[in-house]
N, C-alpha and C positions, 0 to 999 in steps of 0.2 A: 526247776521247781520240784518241789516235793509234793504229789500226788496221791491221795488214796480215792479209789472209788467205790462207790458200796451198792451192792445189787443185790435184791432176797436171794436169790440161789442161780449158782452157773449150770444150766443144761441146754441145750441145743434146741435154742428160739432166738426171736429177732434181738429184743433188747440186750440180752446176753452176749449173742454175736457181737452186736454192734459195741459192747463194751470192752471184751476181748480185742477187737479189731483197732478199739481205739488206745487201749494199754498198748499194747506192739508195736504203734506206731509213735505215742509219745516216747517210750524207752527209745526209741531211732532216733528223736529228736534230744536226748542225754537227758530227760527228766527221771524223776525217781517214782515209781509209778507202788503200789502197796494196792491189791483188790482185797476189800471185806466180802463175804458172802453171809446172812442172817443164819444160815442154816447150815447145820451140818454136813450136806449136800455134796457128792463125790459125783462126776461124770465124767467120759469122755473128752469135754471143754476143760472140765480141772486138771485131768490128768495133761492134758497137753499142753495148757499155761504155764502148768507147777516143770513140766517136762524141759519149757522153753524158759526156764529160771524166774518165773514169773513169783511173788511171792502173794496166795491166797490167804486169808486169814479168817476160819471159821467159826462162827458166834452160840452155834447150837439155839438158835430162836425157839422159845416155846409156842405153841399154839395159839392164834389169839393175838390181842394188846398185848405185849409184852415189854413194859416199862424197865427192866431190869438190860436190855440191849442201848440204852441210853447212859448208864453207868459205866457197862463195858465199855461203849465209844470214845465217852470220857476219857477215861483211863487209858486208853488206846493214842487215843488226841496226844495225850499230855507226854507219851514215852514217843509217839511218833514226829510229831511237833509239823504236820503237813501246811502247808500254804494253800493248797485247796481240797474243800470236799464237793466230791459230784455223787450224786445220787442217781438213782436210776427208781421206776414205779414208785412201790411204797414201801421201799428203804429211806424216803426221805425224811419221814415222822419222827425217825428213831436219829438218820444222821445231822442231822440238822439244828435243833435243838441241841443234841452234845455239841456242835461245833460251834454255835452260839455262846454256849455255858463255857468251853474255853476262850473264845475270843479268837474264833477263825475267821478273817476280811471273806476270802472269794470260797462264797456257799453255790453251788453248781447245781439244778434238778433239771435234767433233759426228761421232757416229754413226749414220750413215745407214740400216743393217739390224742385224735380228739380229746379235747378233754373231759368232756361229759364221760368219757369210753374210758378216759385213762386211769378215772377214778372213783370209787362209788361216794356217795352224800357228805357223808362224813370224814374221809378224808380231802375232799374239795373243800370242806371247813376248815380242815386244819391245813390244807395248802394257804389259801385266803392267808391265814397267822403268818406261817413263814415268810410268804412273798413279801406282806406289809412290814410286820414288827421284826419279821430276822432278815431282812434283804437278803434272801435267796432270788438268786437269776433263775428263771425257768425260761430255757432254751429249747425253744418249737424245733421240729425236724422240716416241716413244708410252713409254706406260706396260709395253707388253711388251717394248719394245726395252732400256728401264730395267732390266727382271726378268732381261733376258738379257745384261746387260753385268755385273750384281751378281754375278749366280751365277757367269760365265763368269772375271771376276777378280776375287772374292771382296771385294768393294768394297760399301760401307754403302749405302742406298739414297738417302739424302741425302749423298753425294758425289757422284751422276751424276745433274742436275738435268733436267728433261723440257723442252722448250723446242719445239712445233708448229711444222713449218714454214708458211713464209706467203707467198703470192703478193698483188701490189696489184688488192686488188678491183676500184680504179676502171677497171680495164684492161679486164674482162670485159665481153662482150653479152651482157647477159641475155637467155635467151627468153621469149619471151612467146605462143609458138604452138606448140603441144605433139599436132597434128593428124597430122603427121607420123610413118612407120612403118618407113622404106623406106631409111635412108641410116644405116649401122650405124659407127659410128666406134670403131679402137683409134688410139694414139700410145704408142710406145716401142721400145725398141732388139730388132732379132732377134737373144734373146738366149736362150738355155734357160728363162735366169728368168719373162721374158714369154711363154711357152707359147703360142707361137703355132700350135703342130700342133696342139694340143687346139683351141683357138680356130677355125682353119680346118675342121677337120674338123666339133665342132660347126656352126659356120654350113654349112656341104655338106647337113650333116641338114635343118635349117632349110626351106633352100629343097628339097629334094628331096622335104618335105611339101607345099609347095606353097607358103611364101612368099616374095612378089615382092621383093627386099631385095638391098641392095649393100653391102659391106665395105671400108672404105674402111683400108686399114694405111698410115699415115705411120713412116719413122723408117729406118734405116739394121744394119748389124751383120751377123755371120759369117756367121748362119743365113738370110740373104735369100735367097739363091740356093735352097737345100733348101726351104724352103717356096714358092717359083716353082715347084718341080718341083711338091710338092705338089697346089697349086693347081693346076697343069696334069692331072694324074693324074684328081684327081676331075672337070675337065671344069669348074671353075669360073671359067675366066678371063672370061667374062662379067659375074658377079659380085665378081670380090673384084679388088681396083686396088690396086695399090703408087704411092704418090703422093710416098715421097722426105722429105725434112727440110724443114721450115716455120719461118719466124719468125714467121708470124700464128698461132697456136695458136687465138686467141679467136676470131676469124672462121670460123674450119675448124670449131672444135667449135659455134658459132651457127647455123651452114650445117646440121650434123647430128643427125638425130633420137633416136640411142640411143648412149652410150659405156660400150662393156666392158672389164675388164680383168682375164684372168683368170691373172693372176699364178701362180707357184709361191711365193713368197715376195716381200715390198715390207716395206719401211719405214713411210714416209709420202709417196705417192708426189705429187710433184709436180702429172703432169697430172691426179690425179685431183681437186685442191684445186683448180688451174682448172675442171674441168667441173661441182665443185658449185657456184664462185661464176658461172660462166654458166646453170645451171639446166638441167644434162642427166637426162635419166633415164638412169640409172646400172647397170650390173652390173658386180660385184669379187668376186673372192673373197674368199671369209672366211678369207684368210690374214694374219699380220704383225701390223701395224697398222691395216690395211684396217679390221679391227670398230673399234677406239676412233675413225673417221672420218664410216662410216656408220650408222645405223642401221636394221637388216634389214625393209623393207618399211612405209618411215618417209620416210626421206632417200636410199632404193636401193634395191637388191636384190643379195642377197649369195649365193654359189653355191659350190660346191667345181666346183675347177679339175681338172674330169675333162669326156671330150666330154657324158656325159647331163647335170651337171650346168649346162653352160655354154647349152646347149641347149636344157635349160627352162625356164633364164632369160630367153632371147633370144625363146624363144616367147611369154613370159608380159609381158612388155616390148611386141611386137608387136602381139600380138592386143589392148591393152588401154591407150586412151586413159587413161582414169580414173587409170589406175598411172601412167603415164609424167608426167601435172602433177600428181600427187599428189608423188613422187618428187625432181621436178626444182624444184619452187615449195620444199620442205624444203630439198633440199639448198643452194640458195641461203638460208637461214636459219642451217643449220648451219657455212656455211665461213664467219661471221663471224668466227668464234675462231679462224680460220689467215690472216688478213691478214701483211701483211710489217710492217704498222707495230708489227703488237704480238709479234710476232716480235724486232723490230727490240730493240724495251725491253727484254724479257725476256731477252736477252742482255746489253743494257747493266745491268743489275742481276747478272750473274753474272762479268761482266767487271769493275766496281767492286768485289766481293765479293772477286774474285780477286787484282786490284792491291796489297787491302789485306795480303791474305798470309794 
């Protein structure tokens, strides 16, 4: 099949990953794979897609509604002649409609959160059009994300197919030395969603009991600077390290003895599919789709994203070898079901479904 996907911009966050992760794995399966990105947008993920002969195609989006990326697609459509478009957030508005207007069967928009989360008012309106008048599939990543796209536009539960995302296992370092207490790892954007105040301040508790332990935050976003201050205020600059954006995630997370994530809300969050197939002992919150990933005190340890809650987790992680390879040996058991190869099929099976109309 001939493939194109389209995502506002490739940088180093979940959906992105998981779009990269799933192009790589279709091209293994002999499809013909073309990513759009809206925005003129160069990173780190472009350079190593376009590195790995991937071919990016960039739109230069203006600011705003920008009705003139709909022509482009067109036009795009009509030289590239693909069998399906998938969509990713809200590149759907723009691809979808063009692929309507040419007469493309299998319309693809995978939703990445809740969908109250995934999209603000007004795009939930114009989702509503697509799904009804342009038979666009919208394919949930968990079973709640499912429940919350049914109810939200009133769509049969077998019209919005569950489809895990996948990362390639072969990529990960497994651990295999679970001795370690001391090097506390998050990865993700400073963003409200990743609560990283509750997070910092938990860890302040932490150590102000008395344990010895480092925090290690990779990732970029608005709220860096306020939690700089933060971390300054409580006097943690010793312990808590801002280390910036990574294209070795696997190394970073091997290097490190605990990853938490204590979300306000996730989908099915990327890095945390890498840290079960590296074998981290884990803490997340029991929000989203986090429960249908882990199981509480099995394959992790799950917490409500408040400072006591994150804080007892972190303690109990800590103080307690037994949990920590208990935890991380499961979780590597468990993220066999989010590989990108079977990611990869389980799309080509709703993409053939779609073709046929």
């Amino acid at each position: 099949m001939k493939i194109i996907q389209i995502i506002p911009l490739l940088d180093l966050a979940g959906a992105e990953t998981m779009c990269e992760n799933l192009t790589n794995s279709l091209i293994k399966l002999g499809h013909e794979v073309t990513v759009i990105s809206l925005y003129d947008y160069h990173s780190i993920m472009t350079e190593r897609m376009e590195k790995n002969g991937i071919k990016i195609i960039y739109l230069n989006k203006k600011s705003g509604l920008d009705l003139s990326l709909i022509f482009k697609l067109v036009k795009i459509f009509k030289e590239y002649k693909p069998d399906v478009v998938h969509s990713h957030l809200y590149a759907a508005k723009y691809a979808h409609v063009a692929a309507s207007i040419c007469g493309i069967k299998a319309k693809i928009y995978t939703i990445h959160n809740i969908a109250r989360n995934e999209a603000g008012k007004m795009n939930r309106t114009f989702n509503r059009f697509l799904f009804k008048k342009c038979h666009v599939v919208p394919v949930s990543l968990t079973e709640e994300i499912q429940k919350s796209v049914a109810d939200e536009y009133n769509i049969d539960f077998k019209n919005t197919p569950v489809v895990f995302n996948g990362v390639s296992m072969e990529k990960c370092h497994k651990k295999n030395d679970y001795s370690g207490n001391s090097r506390i790892l998050h990865i993700g954007r400073f963003s409200k969603q990743k609560n990283h105040e509750v997070l910092v301040k938990a860890f302040s508790r932490v150590v102000n009991s008395g344990s010895d332990v480092s925090l290690y935050l990779y990732g970029q976003g608005e709220l860096e600077e306020a939690i700089k201050e933060l971390v300054k205020n409580l006097n943690m600059d010793q312990n808590i390290f801002f280390c910036g954006l990574t294209d070795d995630v696997y190394s970073v997370m091997e290097s490190s003895d605990i990853f938490v994530l204590p979300s306000l809300f996730e989908g099915m969050p990327m890095t945390l599919i890498e840290a079960m197939g590296t074998g981290m002992p884990i803490l997340a919150s029991n929000v989203g789709g986090i429960p249908d990933m882990i199981e509480n005190e099995k394959s992790g340890l799950l917490c409500e994203p408040t400072v006591d809650g994150v804080a007892a987790g972190l303690e109990r992680l800590i103080s307690s070898a037994d949990d920590r390879k208990l935890y991380g040996q499961n979780a590597v058991i468990s993220s066999e079901k989010f590989s990108a190869d079977k990611m990869a099929k389980d799309y080509c099976e709703i993409y053939l479904k779609a073709c046929k109309g």
